[in-house]
Phi, psi and omega in degrees: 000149203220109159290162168309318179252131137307079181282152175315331188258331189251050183277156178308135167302180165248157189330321170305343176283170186282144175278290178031290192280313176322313167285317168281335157298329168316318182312314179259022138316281176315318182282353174283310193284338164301335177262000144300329177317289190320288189330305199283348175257343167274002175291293179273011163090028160230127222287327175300309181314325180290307175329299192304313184322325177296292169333311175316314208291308201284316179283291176333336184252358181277302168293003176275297168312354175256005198261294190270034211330069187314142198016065157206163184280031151257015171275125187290000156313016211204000202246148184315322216274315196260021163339314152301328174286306190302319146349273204288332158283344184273328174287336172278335157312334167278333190276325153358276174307260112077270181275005184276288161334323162278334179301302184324320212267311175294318201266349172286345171305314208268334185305308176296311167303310187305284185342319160322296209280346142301338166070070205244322185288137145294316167288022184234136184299358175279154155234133185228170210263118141346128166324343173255028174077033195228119211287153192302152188229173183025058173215033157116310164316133164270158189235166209291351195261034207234312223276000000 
């Protein structure tokens, strides 16, 4: 079966391997390419495509863990064979890391602009309005009825 991403390291086994492995390299195809998806929907912002995203994200790692039977003594991650699957997850942990610097990054942006626009800075020159629409007085801005 031919996924959309290919990883180099992760090519389909030959018949002799476990469908297991088989199945979780598909798994982890697909989960490589879902976080390109994800990278490309938090680049240009958009947050519903991620949102949608997620649920997907959440069932791929449930099946993987269950494919591989990650922390239980029956995991098959220690066998030669799946060397290549450990590949292709560990490139999925960087792309992974990857939107977290950027979700991080979106969100330390907006923390400063509210921090701006509350008028928390003293050095800062905006002036912004008080909830009943009328501008914040003593929070560093002169406001228009000052000049």
């Amino acid at each position: 079966m031919q996924m959309p991403f290919q990883h180099e390291d992760a090519e389909l086994p030959q018949a002799a391997t476990s469908p297991e492995l088989v199945a979780a390299l598909e798994y982890g195809n697909s989960l490589h390419q879902l976080l390109e998806n994800e990278f490309e929907a938090l680049r240009v912002q958009d947050l519903d495509t991620f949102e949608s995203l997620q649920d997907t994200k959440l069932a791929i790692f449930q099946t993987l863990a269950a494919l591989t039977g990650i922390d239980t003594d029956d995991s098959r991650l220690d066998a030669p064979e799946w060397d290549g699957f450990k590949n292709l997850i560990k490139d999925c942990r960087d792309l992974h890391r990857r939107n977290e610097v950027l979700i991080s990054r979106k969100l330390d942006a907006i923390r400063g602009t509210l921090h701006t626009l509350r008028g928390s800075d003293p050095t800062a020159s905006v002036e912004v309005y008080d909830r009943l629409g009328r501008m914040s007085r003593g929070r560093g801005g002169r406001g228009y009825e000052e000049v």
